[in-house]
N, C-alpha and C positions, 0 to 999 in steps of 0.2 A: 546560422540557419541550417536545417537540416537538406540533403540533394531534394530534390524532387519527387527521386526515390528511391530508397534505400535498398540495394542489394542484398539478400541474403547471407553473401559471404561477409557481407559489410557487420551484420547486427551481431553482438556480443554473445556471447553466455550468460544466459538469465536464470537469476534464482527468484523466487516470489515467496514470500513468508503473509499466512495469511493468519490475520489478527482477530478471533468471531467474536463476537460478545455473547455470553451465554449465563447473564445474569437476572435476578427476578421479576426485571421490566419486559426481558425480551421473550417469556413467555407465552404461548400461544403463536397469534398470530406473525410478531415480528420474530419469533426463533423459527419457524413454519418457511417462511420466506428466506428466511436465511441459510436455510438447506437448497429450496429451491437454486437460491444465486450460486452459492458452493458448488453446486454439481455444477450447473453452467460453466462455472468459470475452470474449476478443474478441468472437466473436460475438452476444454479451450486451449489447452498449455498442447503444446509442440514437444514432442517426444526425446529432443535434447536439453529440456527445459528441466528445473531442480525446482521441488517446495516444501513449504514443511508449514503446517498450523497449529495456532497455539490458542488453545480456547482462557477465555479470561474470566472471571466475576471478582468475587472477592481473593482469589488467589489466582493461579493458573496451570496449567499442564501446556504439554506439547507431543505433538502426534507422534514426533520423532526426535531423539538425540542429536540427530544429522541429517541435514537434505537428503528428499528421496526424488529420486529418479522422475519425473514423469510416465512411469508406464502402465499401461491398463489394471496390473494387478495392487499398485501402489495408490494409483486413485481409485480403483473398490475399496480398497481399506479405508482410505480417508472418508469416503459416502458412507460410510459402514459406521466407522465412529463421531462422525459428526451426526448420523441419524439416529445414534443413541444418547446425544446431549439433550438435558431439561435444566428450563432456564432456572436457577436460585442463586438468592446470595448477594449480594453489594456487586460494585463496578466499579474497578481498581485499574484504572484506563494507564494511569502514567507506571506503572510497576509493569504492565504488561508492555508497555510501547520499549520500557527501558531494555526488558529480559529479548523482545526481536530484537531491537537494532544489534545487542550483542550476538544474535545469533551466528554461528559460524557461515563462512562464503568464501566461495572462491576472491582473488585480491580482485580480479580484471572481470568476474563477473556483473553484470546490469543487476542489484538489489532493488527489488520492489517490494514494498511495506503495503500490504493491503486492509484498512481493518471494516470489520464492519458491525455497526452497532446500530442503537438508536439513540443513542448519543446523549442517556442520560446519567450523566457523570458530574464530578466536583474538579475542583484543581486545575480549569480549562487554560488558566495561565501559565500553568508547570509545564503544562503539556505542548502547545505550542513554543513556546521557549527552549524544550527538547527534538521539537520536529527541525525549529530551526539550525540547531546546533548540529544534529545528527546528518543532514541534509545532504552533505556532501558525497557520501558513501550510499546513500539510501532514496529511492524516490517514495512519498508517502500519497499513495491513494486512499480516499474516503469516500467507502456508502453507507450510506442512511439508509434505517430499515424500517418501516412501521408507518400506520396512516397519520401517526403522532412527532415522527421526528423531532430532533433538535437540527434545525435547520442552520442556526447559529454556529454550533461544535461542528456539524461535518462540511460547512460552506467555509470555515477560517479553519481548521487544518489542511483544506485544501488550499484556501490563500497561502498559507503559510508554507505548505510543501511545493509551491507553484503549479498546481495540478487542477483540473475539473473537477467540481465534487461530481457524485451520484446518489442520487435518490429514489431509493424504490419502494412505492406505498402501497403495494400489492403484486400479487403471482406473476400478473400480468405483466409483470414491470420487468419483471427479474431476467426474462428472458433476453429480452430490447435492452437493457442496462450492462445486462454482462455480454452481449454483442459489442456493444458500443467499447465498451470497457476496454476488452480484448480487442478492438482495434486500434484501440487507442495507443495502448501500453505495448502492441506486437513489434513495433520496432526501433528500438534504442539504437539511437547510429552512434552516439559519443559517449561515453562512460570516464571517470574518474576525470574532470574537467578541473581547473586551475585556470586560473585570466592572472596573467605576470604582464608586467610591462617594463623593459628596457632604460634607463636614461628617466624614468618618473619614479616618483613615489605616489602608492594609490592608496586611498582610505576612505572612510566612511562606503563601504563597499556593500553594497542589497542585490543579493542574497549574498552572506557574508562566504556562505559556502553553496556550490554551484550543482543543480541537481544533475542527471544525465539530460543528454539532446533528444528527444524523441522523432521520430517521423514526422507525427505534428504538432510536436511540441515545440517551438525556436527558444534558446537561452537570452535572457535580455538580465545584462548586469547594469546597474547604474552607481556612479560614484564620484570621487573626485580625486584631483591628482595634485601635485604640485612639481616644480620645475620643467 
């Protein structure tokens, strides 16, 4: 379980890679909303914090080659080109999740996977199957954009990544969702986690790969051992 309260010299180095979806569902009102969140949430990051986002549909880009800095002129640029995305194109969710988790990061950095869609995609078994494998190195948050949701895909990537989902079905929302969000996520007390055990052998082990500890997050592993 995580202290009580986390120390600031205690919390890691955090990188955040954010995941938008900017395909021909999320046009209008859910791509509208999803700029509103972005800003929020950029704006939320702590000035020794690192991000980089990667817009998806039927292919993808990325804002940057290389994590950028959190600084004022680096989140203009991101508000600047994410205010120039229009939604087209199919929604290629598992080729994008695959191109973040390989994104580059510090080894002892806290990686956060943020994506946010409306969560109308195919291949929802690829994809979880990948959240889980990836898990280790990466914590995966999921919002849901639009008064339509798939409340299905971003409620079980969230299971899946042991996380909260989030839901934001208007303006309104965005602002209260990425509050919450950012507090949620603000302090990783434990990173790069392992559970060994001495004199046993352990198996059948859930979550087979263990995510970071958050402030309020506690890890709960269950399994079984023998000897």
């Amino acid at each position: 379980e995580p202290p009580k309260r986390v120390l600031p010299e205690q919390i890691p180095a955090r990188d955040y890679f954010f995941i938008v979806d900017v395909s021909g569902s999320m046009s209008g009102f859910p791509l509208d909303t999803a700029r509103e969140l972005m800003v929020n949430l950029l704006r939320n990051l702590n000035s020794s914090d690192r991000f980089n986002i990667l817009f998806f549909a039927g292919g993808s880009s990325v804002l940057s080659p290389q994590p950028l800095a959190a600084t004022p002129e680096n989140i203009a640029l991101a508000e600047s080109i994410m205010n120039n995305q229009r939604g087209g194109g199919g929604t290629e969710l598992y080729a994008a999740l695959q191109r973040a988790f390989a994104m580059e990061s510090d080894e002892n950095a806290s990686r956060n996977i943020v994506l946010v869609t409306d969560g109308y995609i195919g291949a929802e078994d690829r994809v979880f199957q990948l959240v889980d494998k990836q898990l280790h190195r990466n914590n995966l948050f999921a919002f849901g954009i639009g008064t339509s949701v798939n409340r299905f895909l971003i409620e079980s990537i969230a299971r899946v990544g042991r996380a909260e989902a989030f839901v934001v079905t208007g303006r309104a929302d965005a602002v209260q969702k990425s509050k919450q969000f950012s507090e949620y996520i603000s302090a990783p007390a434990l990173t790069n986690i392992r559970v060994e055990a001495e004199g046993l052998e352990l198996y059948d082990m859930e979550p087979a790969n263990v995510p970071d500890m958050l402030a309020q997050r506690p890890v709960m592993v269950i399994g079984k051992y023998r000897n």
